[in-house]
N, C-alpha and C positions, 0 to 999 in steps of 0.2 A: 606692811601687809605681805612679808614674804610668804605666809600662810594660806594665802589666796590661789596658790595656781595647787597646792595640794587639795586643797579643799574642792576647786574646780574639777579638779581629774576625779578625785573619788565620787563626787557628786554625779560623775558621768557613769563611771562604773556601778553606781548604788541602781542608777535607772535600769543597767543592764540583770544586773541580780546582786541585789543588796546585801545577801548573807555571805556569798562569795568574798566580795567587797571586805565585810569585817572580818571575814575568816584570814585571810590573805594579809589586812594592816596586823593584825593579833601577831599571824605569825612572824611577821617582821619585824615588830615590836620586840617578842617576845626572844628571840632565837636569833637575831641581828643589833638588837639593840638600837634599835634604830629610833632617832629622834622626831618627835612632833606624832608618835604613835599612841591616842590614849591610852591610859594604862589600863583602861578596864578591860580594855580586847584583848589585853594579854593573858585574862586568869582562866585557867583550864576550863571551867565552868563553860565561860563565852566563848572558847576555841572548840568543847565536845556540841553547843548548841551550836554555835554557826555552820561546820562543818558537816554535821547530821543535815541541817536546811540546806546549805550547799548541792550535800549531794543529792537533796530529794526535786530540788527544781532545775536539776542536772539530766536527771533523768528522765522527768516532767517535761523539761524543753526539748527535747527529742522528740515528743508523741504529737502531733500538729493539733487535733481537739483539745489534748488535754492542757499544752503552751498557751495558745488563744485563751482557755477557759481562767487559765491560772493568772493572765495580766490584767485579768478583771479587777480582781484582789489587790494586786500589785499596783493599779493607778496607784494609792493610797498607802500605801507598805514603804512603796519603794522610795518615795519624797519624803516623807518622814524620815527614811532611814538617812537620807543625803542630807536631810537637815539636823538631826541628832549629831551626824558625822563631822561637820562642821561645826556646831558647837561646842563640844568635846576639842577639837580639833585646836579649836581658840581658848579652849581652856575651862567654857560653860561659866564664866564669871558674871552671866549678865549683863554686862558693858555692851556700848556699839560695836567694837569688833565681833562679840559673840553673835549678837545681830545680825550682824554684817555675812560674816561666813556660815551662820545655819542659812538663813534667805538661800544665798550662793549655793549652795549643796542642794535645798531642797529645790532650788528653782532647776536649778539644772539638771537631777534625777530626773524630774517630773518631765521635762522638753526632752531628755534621752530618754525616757521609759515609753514617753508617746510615739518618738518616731522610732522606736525600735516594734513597741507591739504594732504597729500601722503595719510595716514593711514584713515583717513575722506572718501578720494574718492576711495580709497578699499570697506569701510562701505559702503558710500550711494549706489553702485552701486549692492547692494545685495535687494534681491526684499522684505524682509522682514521690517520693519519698524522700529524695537525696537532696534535692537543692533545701528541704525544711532542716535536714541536717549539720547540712555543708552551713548554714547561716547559726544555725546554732551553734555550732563547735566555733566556731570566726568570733561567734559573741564571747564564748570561754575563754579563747585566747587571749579576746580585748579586755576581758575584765582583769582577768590575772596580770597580764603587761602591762596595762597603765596603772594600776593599782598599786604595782611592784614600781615603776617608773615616778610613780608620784612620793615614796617614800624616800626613792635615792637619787631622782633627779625632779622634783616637780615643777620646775619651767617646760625641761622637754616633754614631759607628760600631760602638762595644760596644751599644751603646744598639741600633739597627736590625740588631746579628747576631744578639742576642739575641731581641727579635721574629720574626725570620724560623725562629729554631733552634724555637722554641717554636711557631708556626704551621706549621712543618714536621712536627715531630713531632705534633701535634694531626690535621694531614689524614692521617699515615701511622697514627692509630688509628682515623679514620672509611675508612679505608681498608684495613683489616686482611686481608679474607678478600678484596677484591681482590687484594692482595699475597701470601696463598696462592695463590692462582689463579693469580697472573703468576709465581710461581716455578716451578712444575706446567709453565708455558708453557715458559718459560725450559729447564727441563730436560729435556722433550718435543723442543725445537728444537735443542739442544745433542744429545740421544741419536740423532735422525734423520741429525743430520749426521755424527754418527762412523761409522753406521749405512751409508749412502752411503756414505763414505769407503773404507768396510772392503768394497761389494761392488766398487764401481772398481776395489779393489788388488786383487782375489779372481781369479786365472786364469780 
């Protein structure tokens, strides 16, 4: 199962932002040569969409309402994506291994996409601008370096997803009832604007 600690690291990074993720294997695949990269992320196709998605939840994750609004979606995006990633990964032959390593990817998206949007909608919901930033830009970095780490070192890369998964989920329980509080926000901001919407369209 030497396959298992890459699959693990990308499946961390997929939680964070899953297009990123396949933009990033593509390119390494593609332009390194680098083994255990499916080959479909290499073909320009998947490298102009992922990187167009890339950059629009790039800049999405910067705005505090609109990052919270956009992990809604992403429960669901994002663990699929970690288990595509994994399957592919092992080869998509249907076997137990393929089994094996989609579960792996999507389970692990799904627990890093939770405690990352948790501790996210703590941040945005704080009136200040920079620390939504500062954790945003922190998440860029982690997806691109273990991503990059799990292609050419994926022990040490399972090694520092795993750290991060667990110091993630660690600040998102010292962070609990801020994270009620920013959901309260969240759907405070989300009812004002339908709110709005609905007196604009109102004769």
């Amino acid at each position: 199962m030497e396959l298992l600690p890459m699959t693990f690291a990308a499946g961390w990074a997929s939680g964070i932002n899953a297009y990123a993720t396949v933009f990033v294997l593509g390119l390494l695949g593609r332009f390194l040569g680098s083994e255990g990269v499916p080959a479909g992320f290499e073909r320009t196709d998947v490298l102009i969409v992922m990187g167009v998605l890339a950059l629009v939840e790039f800049v999405a994750d910067k705005v505090p309402i609109v990052d919270s609004v956009w992990d809604v979606p992403s429960t669901v995006i994002r663990p699929i994506a970690g288990a595509v990633i994994g399957a592919l990964i092992a080869g998509a032959q249907g076997d137990l291994v393929t089994i094996t390593l989609a579960a792996v990817g999507g389970i692990t998206a799904l627990i890093s996409h939770l405690a990352k949007a948790g501790v996210r909608l703590a941040v945005n919901s704080s009136p200040e601008p920079v620390t939504n930033v500062g954790a945003s830009v922190a998440g860029d970095v982690g997806v691109v370096g273990v991503t990059t780490l799990a292609v050419l070192y994926p022990v040490a890369a399972a090694v520092i997803a795993a750290i991060l998964l667990l110091l993630t989920l660690g600040l998102g329980m010292l962070l609990a009832a801020r994270i009620r509080k920013g959901w309260h926000w969240l759907r405070d901001r989300w009812g004002r604007g339908g709110e709005s919407e609905t007196y604009r369209s109102s004769p």
